[in-house]
C-alpha positions in Angstrom: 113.9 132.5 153.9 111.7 132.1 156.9 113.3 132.5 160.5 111.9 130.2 163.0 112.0 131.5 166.5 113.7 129.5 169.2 111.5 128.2 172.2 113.5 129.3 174.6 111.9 127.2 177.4 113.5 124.2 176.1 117.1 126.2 175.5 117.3 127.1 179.3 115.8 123.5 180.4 118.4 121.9 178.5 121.5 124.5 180.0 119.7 124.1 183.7 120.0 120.0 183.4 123.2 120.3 182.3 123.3 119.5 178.5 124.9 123.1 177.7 127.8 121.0 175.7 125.4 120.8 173.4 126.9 123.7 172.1 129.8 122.1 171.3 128.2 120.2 168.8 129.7 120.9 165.2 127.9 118.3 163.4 130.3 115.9 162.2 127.5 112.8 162.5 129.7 110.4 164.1 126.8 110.0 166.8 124.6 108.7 164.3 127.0 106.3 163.0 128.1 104.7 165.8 124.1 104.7 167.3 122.5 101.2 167.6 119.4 102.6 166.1 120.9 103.3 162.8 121.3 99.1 162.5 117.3 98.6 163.0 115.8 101.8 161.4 116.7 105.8 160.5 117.7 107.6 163.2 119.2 111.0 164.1 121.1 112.1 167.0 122.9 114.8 165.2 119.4 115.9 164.7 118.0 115.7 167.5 121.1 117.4 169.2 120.8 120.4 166.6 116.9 120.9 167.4 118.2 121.4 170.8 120.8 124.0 170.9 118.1 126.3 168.8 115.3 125.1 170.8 113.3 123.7 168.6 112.4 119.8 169.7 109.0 119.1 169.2 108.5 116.7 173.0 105.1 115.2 171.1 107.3 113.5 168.7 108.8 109.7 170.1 112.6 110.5 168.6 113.6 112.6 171.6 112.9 109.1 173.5 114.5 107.1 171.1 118.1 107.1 173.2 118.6 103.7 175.4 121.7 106.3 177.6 124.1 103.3 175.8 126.7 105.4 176.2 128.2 104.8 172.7 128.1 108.4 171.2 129.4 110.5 174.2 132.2 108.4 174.9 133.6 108.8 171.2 132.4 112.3 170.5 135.5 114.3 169.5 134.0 117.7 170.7 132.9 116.4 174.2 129.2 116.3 174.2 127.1 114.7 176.6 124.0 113.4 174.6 122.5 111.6 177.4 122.3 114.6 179.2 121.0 117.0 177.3 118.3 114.2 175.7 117.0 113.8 179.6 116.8 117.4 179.8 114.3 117.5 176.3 112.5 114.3 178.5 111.8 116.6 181.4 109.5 118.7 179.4 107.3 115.7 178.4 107.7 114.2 182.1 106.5 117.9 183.3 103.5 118.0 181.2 102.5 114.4 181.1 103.4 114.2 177.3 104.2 110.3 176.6 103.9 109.7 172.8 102.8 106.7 171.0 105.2 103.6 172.4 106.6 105.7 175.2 103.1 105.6 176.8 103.4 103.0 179.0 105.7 105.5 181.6 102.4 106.6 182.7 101.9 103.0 184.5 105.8 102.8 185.6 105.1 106.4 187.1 101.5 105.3 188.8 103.6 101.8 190.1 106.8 103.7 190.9 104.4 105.9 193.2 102.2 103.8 195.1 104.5 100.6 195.3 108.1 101.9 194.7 108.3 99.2 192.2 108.5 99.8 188.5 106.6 96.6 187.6 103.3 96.1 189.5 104.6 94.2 192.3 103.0 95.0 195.8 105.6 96.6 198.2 104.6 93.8 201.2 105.7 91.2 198.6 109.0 92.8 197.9 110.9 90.1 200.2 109.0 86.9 198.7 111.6 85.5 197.0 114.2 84.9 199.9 111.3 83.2 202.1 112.8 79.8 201.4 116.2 80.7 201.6 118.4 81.3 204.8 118.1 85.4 204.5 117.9 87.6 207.2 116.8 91.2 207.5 119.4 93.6 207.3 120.7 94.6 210.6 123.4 96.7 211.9 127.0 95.5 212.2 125.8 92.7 209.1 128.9 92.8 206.6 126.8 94.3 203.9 123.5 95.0 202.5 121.9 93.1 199.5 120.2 95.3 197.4 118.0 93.3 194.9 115.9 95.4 192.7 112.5 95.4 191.1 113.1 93.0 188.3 115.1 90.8 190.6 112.3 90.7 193.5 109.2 90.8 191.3 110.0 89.1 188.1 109.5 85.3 188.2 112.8 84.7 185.8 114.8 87.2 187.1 113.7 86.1 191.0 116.2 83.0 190.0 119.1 85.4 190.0 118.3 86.8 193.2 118.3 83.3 194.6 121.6 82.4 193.1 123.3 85.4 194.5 122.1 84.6 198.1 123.5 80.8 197.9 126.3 82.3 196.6 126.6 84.7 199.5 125.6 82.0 201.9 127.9 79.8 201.0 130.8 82.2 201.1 129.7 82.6 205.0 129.4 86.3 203.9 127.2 88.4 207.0 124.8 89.8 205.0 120.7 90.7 204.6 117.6 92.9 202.9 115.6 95.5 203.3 112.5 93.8 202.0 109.3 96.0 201.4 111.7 99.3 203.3 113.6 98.6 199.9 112.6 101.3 197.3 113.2 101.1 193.1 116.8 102.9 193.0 115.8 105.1 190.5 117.8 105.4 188.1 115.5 104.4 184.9 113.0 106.8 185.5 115.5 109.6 186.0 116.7 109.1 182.6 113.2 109.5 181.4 112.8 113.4 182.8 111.4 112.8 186.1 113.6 114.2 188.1 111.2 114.7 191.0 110.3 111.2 191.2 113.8 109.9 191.2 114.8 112.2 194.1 111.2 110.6 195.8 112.8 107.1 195.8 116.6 108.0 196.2 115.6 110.0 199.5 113.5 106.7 200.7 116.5 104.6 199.8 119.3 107.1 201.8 117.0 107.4 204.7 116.5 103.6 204.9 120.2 103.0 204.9 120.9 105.2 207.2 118.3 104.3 209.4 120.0 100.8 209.2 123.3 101.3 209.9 124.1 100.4 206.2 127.7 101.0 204.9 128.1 98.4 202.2 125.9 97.7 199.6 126.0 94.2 197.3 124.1 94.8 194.2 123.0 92.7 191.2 121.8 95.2 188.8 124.6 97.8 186.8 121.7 100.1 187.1 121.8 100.2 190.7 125.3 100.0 191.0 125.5 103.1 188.8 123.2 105.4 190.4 124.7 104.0 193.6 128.0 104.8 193.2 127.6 107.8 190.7 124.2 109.9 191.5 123.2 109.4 195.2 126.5 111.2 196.0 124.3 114.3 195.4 122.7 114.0 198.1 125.9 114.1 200.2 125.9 110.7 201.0 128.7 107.9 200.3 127.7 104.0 200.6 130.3 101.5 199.5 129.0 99.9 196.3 129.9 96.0 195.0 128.4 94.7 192.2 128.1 91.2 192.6 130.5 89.7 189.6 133.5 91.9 191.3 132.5 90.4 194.9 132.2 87.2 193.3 135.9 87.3 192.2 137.0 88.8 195.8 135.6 85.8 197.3 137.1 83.1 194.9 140.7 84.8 195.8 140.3 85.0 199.2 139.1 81.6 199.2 136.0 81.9 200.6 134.0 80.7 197.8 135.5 77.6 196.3 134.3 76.4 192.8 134.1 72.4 193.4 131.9 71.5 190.0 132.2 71.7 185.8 130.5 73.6 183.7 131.3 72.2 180.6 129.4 74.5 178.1 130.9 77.1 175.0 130.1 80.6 177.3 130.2 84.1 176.0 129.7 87.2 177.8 127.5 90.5 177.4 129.3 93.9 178.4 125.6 95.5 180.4 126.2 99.4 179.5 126.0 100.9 182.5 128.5 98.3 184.2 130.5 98.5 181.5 131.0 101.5 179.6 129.5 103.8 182.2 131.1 102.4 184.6 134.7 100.5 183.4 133.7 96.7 184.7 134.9 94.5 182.1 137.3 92.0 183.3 135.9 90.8 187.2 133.0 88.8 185.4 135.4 87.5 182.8 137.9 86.4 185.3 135.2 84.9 187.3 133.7 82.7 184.4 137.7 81.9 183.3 137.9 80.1 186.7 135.2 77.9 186.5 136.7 74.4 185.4 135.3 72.6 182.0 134.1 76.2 180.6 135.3 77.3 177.5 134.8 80.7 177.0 134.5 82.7 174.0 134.8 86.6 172.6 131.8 87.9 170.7 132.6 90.3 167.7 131.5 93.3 169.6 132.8 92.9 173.6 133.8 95.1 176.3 134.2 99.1 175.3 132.6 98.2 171.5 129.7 96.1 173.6 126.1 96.2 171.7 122.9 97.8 173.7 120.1 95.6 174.9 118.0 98.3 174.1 117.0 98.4 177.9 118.2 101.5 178.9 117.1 105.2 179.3 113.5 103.5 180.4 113.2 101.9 177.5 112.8 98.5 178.8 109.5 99.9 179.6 108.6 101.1 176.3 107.2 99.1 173.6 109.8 98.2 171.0 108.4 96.6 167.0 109.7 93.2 166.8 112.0 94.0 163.8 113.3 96.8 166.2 115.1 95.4 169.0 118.7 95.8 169.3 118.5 92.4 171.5 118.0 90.2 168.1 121.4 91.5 166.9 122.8 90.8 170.0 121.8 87.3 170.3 122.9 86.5 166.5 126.6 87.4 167.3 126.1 84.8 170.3 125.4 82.5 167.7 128.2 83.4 165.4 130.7 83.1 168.0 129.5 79.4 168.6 128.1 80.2 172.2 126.1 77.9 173.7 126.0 80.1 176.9 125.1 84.0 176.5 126.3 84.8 180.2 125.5 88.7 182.1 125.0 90.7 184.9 121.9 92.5 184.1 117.9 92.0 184.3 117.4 94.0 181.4 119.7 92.5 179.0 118.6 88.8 180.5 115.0 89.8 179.9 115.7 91.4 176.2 117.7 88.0 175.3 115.3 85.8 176.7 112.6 87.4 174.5 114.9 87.6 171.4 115.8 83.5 171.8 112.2 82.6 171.4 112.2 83.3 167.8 115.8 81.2 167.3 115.9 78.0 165.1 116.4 74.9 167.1 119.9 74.6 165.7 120.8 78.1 166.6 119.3 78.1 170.6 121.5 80.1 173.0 120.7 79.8 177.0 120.2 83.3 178.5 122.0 83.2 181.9 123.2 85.7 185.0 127.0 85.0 186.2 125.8 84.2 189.5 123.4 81.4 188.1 126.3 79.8 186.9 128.7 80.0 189.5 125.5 78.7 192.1 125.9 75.6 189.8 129.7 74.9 190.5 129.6 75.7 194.1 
């Protein structure tokens, strides 16, 4: 029998990034079946978590990228492990050395963008603002009730610059104080951190902190559960506290304190997509169901996998950057249980998932079409 010797490199990354429970692991395989992968191809987390506690992941190979940070397998793992975590620490070695396999080369042009234009999409940092130029929004400025943080898909992206302009009518006509940074505003970071590269993230988290601080900010509005996360759960490494809001729990603040009064119908069959990181990461589930409950005429509607059981995207982990095979994407499933549960609305609260579903309902039958929408673009609709 031949003994393979450990690489102990990867051994002490993986300890030093904090996936020592890897350790833990005894193998049971209930990672694997609970994965989303295992419903589109063959996929192994066990495996990949047993390559890691005897240091033996090969970071060439496009498996240890695989992982969309879902959530799914650490939060039912009987022996504690933190997947996510120890599969960012395997992704540091291929961010270190510049070692993108096969689909997960496109990160090199997120990094470049990420760099020069603290953007993850191409967009030019002067045009950051753009998409409130028409609409009654101010720059942030101290003493202002909060701070709208918008994000790169929400500022760049032509679809997605729709949600950006609900949310402010929405704010607006709440009378709630509030404004943006504009081009001072900086990616959060949070995608490319669960890549590997660390150094990067702590490049546009330090921007960010300054920038708030610099402005007086103490409240922050956000839109995307990926901001909201690294918000609320990483920047306190830096010894910093903002308040954080995502927009569906402000939303319902609002309605109840009647500043925001819903005056119109929306007389459609709704469901609602559980986003990942505001929902399992993150415990969000009712404030966004409450909200679409009050809106008069809808009918809303349970898919067969909600809240805590919620199916990924795909988005996640940086893979909403990666290229993902048509007969691959987590988002078609997704979109067919929409179907089955007779929705004529597929509502969220998250540019990835909107931009996934959007792709995925090109390819529906006529018969079967489901309209992709944010919260806030329905609630700008009723107000």
């Amino acid at each position: 029998m031949e003994t393979v010797t450990p690489f102990k490199e990867i051994i002490d990354v993986i300890k030093d990034k904090g996936g020592d429970s890897l350790k833990y692991c005894y193998q049971c395989g209930l990672c694997d079946s609970v994965c989303p992968w295992n419903r589109v191809r063959q996929f192994s987390m066990r495996k990949v978590v047993r390559q890691g506690v005897f240091g033996l992941t090969e970071i060439e190979q496009e498996e240890i990228w695989r992982c969309s940070t879902c959530g799914t397998c650490p939060s039912r793992c009987p022996r504690g492990v933190n997947q996510i975590e120890a599969g960012v620490a395997l992704r540091t070695m291929g961010a270190e050395y510049d070692v993108y396999p096969g689909h997960v080369s496109t990160i090199r042009n997120v990094v470049a963008s990420l760099t020069s234009e603290g953007n993850s999409i191409g967009g030019e940092r002067a045009k950051r603002g753009d998409w409130a130029k028409e609409l009654q929004v101010k720059p942030y400025a101290e003493g202002m009730e909060a701070l709208y943080f918008t994000g790169c898909y929400l500022s760049y992206d032509p679809r997605m610059r729709r949600v950006a302009q609900a949310t402010a009518t929405i704010l607006n006509k709440a009378g709630v104080k509030f404004g943006i940074l504009g081009d001072k505003e900086s990616c959060c970071g949070e995608s490319i951190r669960k890549t590997g590269n660390e150094e990067l993230f702590k490049k546009l988290a330090k921007e960010n902190i300054r920038n708030f601080i610099d402005h007086g900010v103490k409240k922050v509005i956000v839109s995307s559960p990926h901001c909201y996360h690294t918000f609320k759960n990483e920047y306190p490494e830096f010894m910093v506290n903002f308040e954080v809001v995502f927009i569906s729990q402000l939303i319902e603040q609002l309605i109840n304190e009647g500043r925001l009064e819903i005056k119109g119908e929306f007389a459609k069959k709704v469901t609602y997509h559980d986003p990942c990181y505001l929902g399992r990461h993150n415990g969000v589930y009712d404030e966004p169901r409450n909200v679409l409950k009050k809106v008069p005429g809808l009918e809303f509607t349970e898919m067969a996998e909600n809240r805590e059981q919620s199916l990924c995207c795909g988005g996640g982990g940086g893979r909403i950057w990666m290229e993902t095979p048509k007969e691959e994407r987590f988002a078609d499933l997704r979109l067919r249980q929409a179907v089955q549960a007779g929705a004529e609305v597929l509502a969220t609260s998250c540019p990835y998932c909107i931009t996934n579903f959007t792709d995925s309902s090109l390819d529906l039958a006529d018969h079967e079409k489901v309209e992709v929408k944010d919260l806030t673009e329905i609630i700008a609709e009723v107000i």
